[in-house]
C-alpha positions in Angstrom: 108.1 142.3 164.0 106.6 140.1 161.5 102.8 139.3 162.4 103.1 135.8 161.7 105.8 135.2 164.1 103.7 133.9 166.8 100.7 132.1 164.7 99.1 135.1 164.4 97.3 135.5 160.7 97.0 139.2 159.5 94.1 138.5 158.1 90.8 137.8 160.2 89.5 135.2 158.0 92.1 133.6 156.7 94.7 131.1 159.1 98.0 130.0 158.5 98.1 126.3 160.1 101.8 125.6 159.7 102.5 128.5 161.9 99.9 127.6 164.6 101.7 124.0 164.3 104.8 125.1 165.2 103.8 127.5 168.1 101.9 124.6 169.6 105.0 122.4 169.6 107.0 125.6 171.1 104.4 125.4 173.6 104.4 122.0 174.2 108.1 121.8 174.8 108.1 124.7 177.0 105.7 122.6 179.4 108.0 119.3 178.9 111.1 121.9 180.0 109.1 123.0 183.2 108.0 119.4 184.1 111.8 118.4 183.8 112.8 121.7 186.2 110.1 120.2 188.4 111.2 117.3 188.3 115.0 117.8 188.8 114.1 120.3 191.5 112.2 117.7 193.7 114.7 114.8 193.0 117.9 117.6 194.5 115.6 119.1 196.9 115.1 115.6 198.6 116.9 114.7 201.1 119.2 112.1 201.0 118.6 108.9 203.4 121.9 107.9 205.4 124.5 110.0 203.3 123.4 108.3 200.0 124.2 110.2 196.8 121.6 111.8 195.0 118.5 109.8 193.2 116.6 111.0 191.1 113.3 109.1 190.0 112.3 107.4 186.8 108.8 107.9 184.4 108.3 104.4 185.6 108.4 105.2 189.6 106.2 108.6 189.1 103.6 106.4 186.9 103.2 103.5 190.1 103.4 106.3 192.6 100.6 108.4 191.1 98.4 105.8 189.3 99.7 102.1 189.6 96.2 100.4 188.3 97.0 102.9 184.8 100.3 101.4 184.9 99.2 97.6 185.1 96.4 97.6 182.7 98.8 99.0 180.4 101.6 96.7 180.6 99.1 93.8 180.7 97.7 95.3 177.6 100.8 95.5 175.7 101.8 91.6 176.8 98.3 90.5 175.8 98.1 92.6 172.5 101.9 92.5 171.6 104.4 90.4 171.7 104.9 90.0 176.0 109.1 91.1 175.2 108.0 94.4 174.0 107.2 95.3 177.6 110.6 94.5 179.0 113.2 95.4 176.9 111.8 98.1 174.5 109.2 100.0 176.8 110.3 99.7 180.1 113.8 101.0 179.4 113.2 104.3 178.4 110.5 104.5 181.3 113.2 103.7 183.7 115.6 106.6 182.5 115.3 109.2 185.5 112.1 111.6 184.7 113.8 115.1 184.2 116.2 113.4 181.3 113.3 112.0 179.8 111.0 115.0 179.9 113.8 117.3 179.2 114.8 115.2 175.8 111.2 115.6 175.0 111.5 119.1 175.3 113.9 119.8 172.8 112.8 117.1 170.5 109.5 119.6 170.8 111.7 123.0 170.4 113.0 121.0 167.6 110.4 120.4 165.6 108.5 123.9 166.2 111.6 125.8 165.7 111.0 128.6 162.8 112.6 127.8 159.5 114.9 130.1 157.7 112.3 131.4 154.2 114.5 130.1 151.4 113.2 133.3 148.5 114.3 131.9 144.7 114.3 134.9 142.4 114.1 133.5 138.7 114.8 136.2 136.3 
């Protein structure tokens, strides 16, 4: 196993960023790929009122739910400091897509990014 292969350096003093980079985003979308399996659990789990299908919850109905004032002072400070349609139409709609879709996109957009790249070696004789 090649010591660099997770971020480590194999020498003490010296660090090799780009690798730490990427494990960090490997990292990061792991927790966006849990918080999606959360959420998808809860939103299933749920029971369904008066034989309704399943619903599942949007970024936008978590974010009132857990912290509405958070939620408010930050669509009024994208009317006030933006243009007041950038709310509606550009940020709310991805807000509104149902929270394990979002988080799980976010999750491979992460793996993505941090996966390990293929070393290209160029021998010049």
């Amino acid at each position: 196993m090649h010591p660099l292969q997770f971020g480590v350096s194999p020498l003490p003093g010296r660090c090799n960023y780009r690798d730490r980079h990427m494990l960090a985003l490997r990292f990061l979308g792991a927790l966006f790929l849990l918080g999606a399996v959360i959420a998808l659990t809860s939103d299933v789990s749920r029971k369904p009122v008066a034989a309704q299908q399943v619903r599942f919850t949007s970024l936008i109905q978590h974010w009132s739910d857990f912290a509405p004032q958070t939620l408010a002072s930050a669509q009024k400070t994208v009317q006030t400091r933006a243009h007041p349609l950038l709310w509606d139409p550009v940020i709310r709609w991805p807000l509104s897509i149902p929270a394990w879709i979002s988080l799980a996109a976010l999750s491979v957009l992460c793996f993505v990014a941090g996966r390990r790249r293929r070393r290209v070696e160029i021998f010049i004789n």
